[in-house]
N, C-alpha and C positions, 0 to 999 in steps of 0.2 A: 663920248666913248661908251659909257652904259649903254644908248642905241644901239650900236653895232655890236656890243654883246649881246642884246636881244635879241636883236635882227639874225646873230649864227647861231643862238641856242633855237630859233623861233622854225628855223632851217632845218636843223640836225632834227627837230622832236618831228616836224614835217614827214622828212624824208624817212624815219626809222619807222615812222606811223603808219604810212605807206606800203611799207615792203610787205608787212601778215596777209595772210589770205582774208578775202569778204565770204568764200562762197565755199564754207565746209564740206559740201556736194561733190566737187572738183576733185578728181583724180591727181596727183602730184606732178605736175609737168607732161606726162604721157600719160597713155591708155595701157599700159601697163607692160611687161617684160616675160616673155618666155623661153624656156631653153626646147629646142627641137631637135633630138636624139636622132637621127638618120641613117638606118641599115645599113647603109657602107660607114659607118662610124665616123660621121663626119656630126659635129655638134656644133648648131648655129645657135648665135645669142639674139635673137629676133627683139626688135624696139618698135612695139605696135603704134602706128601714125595714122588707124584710123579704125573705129571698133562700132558696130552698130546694132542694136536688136530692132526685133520688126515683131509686131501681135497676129504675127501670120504661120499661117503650115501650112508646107506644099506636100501635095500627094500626086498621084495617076490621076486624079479625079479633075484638079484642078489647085487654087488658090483658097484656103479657109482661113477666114478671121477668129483668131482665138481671145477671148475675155478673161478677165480677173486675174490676169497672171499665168493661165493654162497652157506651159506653151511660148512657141515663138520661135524665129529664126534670128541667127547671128552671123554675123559678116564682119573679120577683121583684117585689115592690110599690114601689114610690115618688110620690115627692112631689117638683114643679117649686119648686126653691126663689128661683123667679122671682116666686113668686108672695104678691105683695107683703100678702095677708091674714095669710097663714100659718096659714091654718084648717086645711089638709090637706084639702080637700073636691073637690078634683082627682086622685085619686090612680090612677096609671098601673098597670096590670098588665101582664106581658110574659111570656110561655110558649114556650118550645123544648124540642126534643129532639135528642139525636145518637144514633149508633149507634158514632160514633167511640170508640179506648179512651182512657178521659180518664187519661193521662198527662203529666206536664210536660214543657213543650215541642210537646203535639200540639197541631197545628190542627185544628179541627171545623168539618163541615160540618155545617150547624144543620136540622132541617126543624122541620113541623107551627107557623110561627110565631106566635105569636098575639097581638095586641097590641090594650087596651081602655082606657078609662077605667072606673072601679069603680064611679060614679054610676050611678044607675038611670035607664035612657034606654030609653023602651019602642020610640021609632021607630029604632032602630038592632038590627044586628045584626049580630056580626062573625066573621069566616070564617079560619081557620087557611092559612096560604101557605106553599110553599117555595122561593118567589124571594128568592134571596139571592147578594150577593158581596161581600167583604173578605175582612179576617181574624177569626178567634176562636180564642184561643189558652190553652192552660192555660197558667198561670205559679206557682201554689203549689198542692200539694195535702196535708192534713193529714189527722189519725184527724178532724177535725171539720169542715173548710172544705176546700172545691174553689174555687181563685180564676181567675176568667176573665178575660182582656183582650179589649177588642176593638179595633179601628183599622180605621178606616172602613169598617166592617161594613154594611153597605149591605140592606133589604129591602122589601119591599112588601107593607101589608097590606090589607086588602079587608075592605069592610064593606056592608050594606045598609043607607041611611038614606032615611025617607019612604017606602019601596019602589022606592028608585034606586040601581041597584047603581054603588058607588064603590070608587078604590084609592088609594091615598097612598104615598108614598116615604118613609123614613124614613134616615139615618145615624148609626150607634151609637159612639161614641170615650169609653173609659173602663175599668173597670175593677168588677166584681162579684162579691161571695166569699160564696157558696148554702151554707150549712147540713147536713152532711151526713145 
């Protein structure tokens, strides 16, 4: 009988030992949570399922490689978890660049914004903007993740739909950690 007492204490101390994280790097289940304020007053609770920086800036010129942290572009994918199918068939893409050095604690100032839905919509077309004002701010940076905040990050993006050019307002409050 002792045996088999050891054998389920030998189990339980296993299984509990187990569950803690290994990799304090690691973002907590997702890539992080934002809320996106939308001119016609519609407010989506976006759950980012996929966040990426890159040591690159794009210009008219072409493709430039930027070093030591000067800089970069970011690309995140999500999903309105408003949205009560749950199919993921709405899924938001959102593209910026700084030139800022991404340090903790700096604010950025974001250009080239981009902002789309991922459906294939052939009467639309949409246009990179660098109207913007809030904040955006690093607040972690690892050998793996760069973690952004934002707090009422305010932009406008522009889009051509039916061939009538349009523009939308947008408000970003949350929080995103890009993949390094």
């Amino acid at each position: 009988m002792n045996y088999f007492k050891f054998f389920i204490i030998s189990i339980a101390c296993l299984i509990l030992c187990s569950c803690g994280k290994d990799d304090k790097d690691e973002p907590n289940n997702d890539m992080g949570k934002v809320t996106i304020l939308h001119e016609n007053g519609y407010l989506a609770n976006y759950i980012v399922i996929d966040a990426t920086y890159q040591a690159v800036i794009y210009d008219y010129n072409g493709t430039q490689i930027v070093q030591d942290g000067n800089g970069g572009s970011f690309h995140a994918q999500m999903y309105d978890a408003n949205d009560e199918d749950d199919d993921f068939s709405l899924v938001q893409s959102w593209e910026f660049q700084t030139l800022d050095q991404l340090e903790v604690g700096n604010k950025l100032r974001l250009s080239r914004l981009l902002y789309y839905t991922n459906y294939s919509d052939l009467n639309s077309i949409n246009f990179e903007s660098d109207e913007s004002e809030g904040d955006v701010t690093v607040i972690k940076k690892t050998d793996k993740y760069i973690t952004l905040k934002f707090k009422d990050f305010k932009f406008t993006y522009y889009f051509l739909h039916n061939y009538e050019e349009r523009s939308r307002d947008v408000i970003v409050n949350g929080e995103i950690s890009f993949k390094l």
